[in-house]
N, C-alpha and C positions, 0 to 999 in steps of 0.2 A: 366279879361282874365283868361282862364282854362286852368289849364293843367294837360290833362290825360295821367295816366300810367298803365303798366302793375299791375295787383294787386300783388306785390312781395315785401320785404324789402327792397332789393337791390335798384330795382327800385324808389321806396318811397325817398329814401335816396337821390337819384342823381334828381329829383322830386322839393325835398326845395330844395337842391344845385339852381335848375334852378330859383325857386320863389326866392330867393336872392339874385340873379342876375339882375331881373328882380326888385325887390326892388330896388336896389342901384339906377335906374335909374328912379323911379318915378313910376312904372306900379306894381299896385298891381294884386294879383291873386291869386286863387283857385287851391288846389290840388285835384283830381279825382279820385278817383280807378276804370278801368274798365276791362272790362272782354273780351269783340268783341273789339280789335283793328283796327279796319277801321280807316281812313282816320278823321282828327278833323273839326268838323265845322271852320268857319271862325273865325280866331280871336283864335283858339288854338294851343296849341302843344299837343301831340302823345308822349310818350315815352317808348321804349321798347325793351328788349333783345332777341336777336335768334341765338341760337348756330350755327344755321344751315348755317348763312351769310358766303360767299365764299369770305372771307376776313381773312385777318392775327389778330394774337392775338390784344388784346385792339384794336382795328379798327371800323367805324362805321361807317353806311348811314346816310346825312343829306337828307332832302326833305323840302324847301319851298317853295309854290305855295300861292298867292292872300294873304299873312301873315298867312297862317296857317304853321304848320312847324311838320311835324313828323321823331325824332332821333330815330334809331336802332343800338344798340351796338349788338358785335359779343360775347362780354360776357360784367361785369357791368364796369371795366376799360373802355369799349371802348364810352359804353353809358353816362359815365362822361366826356368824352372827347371830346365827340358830345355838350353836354352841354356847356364847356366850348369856345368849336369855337361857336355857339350863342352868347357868350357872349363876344366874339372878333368882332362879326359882331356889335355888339349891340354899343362898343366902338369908331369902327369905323366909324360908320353911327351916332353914337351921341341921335339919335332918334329913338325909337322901332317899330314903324310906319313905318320905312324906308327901315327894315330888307331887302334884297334884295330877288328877289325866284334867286333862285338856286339850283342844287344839287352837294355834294359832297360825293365822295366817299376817306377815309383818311387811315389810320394806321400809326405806328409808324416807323421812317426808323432803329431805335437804340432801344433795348430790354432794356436797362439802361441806362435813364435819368437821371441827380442828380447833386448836389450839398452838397460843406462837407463846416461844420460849426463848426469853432474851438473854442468850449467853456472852454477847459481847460486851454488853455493862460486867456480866455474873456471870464467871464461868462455872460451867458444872461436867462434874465429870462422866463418862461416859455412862458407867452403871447408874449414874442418877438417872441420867437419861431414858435408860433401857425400864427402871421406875416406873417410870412416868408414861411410858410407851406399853408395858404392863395396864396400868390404871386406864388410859385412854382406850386401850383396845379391848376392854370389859363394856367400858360404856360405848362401845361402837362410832368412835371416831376413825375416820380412815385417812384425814390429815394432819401431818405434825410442822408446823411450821418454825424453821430453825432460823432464828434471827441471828446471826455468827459475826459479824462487824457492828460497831458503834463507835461514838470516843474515844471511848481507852484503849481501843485496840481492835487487831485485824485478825481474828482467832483460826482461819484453816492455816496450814502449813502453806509455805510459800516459798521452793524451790529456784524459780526466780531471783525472787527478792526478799530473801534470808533474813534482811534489816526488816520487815514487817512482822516478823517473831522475836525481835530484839526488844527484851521488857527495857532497855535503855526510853525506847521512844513511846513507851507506852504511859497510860494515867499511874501514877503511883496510889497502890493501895486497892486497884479491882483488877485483883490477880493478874497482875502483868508479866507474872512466869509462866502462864497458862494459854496452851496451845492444840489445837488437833489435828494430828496428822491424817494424809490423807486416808490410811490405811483405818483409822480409827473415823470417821466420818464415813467410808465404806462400810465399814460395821455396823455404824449407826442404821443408814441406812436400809441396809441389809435384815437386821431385827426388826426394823418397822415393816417391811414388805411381808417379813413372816406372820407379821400383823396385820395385813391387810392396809398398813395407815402408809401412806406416798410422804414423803418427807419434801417441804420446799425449802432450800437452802437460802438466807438471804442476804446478800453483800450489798452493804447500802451504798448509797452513792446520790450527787456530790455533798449532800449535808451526814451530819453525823459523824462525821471524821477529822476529827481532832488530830486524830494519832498519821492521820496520812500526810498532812501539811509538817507534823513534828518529823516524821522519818524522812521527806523528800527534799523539802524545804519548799515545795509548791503546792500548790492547790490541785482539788481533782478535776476542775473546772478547764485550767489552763490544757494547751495543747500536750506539754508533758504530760502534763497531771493524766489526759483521756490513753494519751500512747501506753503509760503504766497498765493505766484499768482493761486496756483492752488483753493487755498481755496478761495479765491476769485471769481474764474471765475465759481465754484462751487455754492458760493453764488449768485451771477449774475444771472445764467440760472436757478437757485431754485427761484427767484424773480421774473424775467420776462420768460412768457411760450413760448418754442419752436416756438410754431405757430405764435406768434406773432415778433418775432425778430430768424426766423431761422439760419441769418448769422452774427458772431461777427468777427469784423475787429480787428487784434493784432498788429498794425505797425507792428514793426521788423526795421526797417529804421534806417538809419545815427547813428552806435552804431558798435563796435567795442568789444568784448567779446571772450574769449577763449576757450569756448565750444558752440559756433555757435549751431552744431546740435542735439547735445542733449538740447540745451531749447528749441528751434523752434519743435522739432519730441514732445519733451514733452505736451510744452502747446496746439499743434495743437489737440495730442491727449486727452488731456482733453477736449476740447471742443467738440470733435467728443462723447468722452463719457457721454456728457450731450446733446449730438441730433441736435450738430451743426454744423454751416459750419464755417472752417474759411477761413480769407482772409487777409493777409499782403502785405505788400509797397515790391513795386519791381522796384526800386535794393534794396536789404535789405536780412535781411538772409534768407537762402535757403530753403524755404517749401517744399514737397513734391507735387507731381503732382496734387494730389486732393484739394490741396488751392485753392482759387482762389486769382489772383495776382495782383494788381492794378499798375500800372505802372504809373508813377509817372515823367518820364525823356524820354528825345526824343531817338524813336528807329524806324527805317528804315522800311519802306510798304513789303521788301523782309524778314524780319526777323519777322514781325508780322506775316504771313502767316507759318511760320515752327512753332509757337509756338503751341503746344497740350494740355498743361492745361488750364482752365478757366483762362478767364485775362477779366479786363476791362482799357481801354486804355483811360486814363483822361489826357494826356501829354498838348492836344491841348485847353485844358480850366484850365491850373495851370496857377495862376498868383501866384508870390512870390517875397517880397523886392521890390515891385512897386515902382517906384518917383510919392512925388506927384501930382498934376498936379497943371501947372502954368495957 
């Protein structure tokens, strides 16, 4: 079986994404590069971008007719997404031969899809990672939210300060030998964007940090305590490039401190002056308008409507302190 695409990278990319898929279930195939995008002979796929579709962002045209089948994204998000409903047909029809003709016209109803992944309690290793970023990018998520500091420990590499990968200071017993270097958080990254999914890194701050008071001997509150994190968030965005992680989440959540807005106005502005965005837990200390605010705890449809800053409202997909199940 063939399957032609536009001749672009972009394209190319989402191209094997589909021969992969098509693997998994027994049917090998050929990738094409062509130039006249007409309609595929029998027995192909068509894959191709047009900015000009009168459709919302990531959004795309399916068309199958007699098993031929040609996807058009409205940009290359939407044409991986066209790919991955194929491969939901493909699931549920069990046999590729079976594919139905159809057409569908999709986009996304929610601009941020995602799921956070708490590896500073649990660490997990990168290939789990890459898992899980597999699974999400089927079901068309295009956020992975990496929560990488808590308690027990301060899990990116830390050239700095070396002693914050020293399992001496970390919680005994949740992987306190487990660390990612930068190179290997580039990576992560990296695989997720070939998945269309933006990874937010998240270095909590001042609560949550157990392990930063056992390695320093101060708080992150205090004026040391801010001078570290600053140098830190400095080291951070000098590691990994803007473009690739333009927005760093800072907690702020469930912590109690007595200069609230001077650490929050501080650290929000260093990250602004390394070309970022940030984003903290809400309820949690008070960011200024240009945060973006994750919300975290149930708040009323009349009160979500008056809010004017960026927020993403994840209330309705927190599970926390589960029972397990019988």
């Amino acid at each position: 079986m063939a399957i032609y695409y536009q001749d672009n990278a972009n394209v190319k990319n989402t191209a094997l994404a589909l021969q992969k898929i098509l693997s998994n279930v027994g049917v090998n195939s050929n990738i094409i590069p062509v130039s006249n995008l007409q309609p595929p002979p029998i027995g192909g796929f068509l894959l191709n971008i047009d900015s000009n579709l009168q459709i919302r962002k990531e959004g795309y045209q399916l068309s199958i007719v007699t098993n031929s089948a040609k996807i058009t994204g409205v940009d290359a998000a939407g044409l991986f997404y066209g790919v991955q409903t194929i491969g939901q047909l493909i699931m549920q029809k069990q046999k590729i031969r079976s594919l139905p003709n159809c057409t569908i016209t999709d986009w996304p109803a929610y601009s941020i899809r995602g799921f956070m992944h708490d590896t500073g309690r649990n660490f997990r290793e990168i290939s789990a990672l890459k898992v899980q970023l597999d699974r999400f990018s089927s079901y068309k998520y295009n956020t992975f939210h990496l929560h990488l500091t808590d308690n027990p420990a301060w899990r990116p590499e830390s050239k700095l300060f070396p002693q914050l990968n020293d399992p001496g200071f970390r919680k005994a017993g949740r992987d306190e030998g487990r660390s990612y270097s930068f190179d290997e958080i580039r990576e992560i990254i990296k695989y997720a964007a070939e998945r269309h999914i933006r990874i937010i890194p998240e270095l909590d701050m001042p609560g949550h940090s157990e392990y930063f008071e056992t390695t320093f001997g101060f708080k992150m509150e205090t004026e040391q305590g801010m001078t570290v994190l600053e140098k830190l968030l400095d080291e951070f965005c000098s590691e990994i490039p803007a473009k690739d992680c333009p927005v760093i989440h800072i907690g702020s959540d469930e912590v109690h401190i007595p200069n609230p807005d001077q650490f929050i106005d501080r650290m929000c502005a260093r990250l602004k002056a390394n070309g970022r965005k940030a984003m903290v837990w809400s309820p949690g200390l008070k960011a200024n308008n240009e945060v973006i605010k994750q919300l975290w705890n149930d708040i009323t449809p009349s009160k979500l409507e008056k809010i004017t800053h960026p927020f993403i409202d994840s209330y309705a997909g927190y599970l926390n302190s589960m029972l397990p199940m019988h």
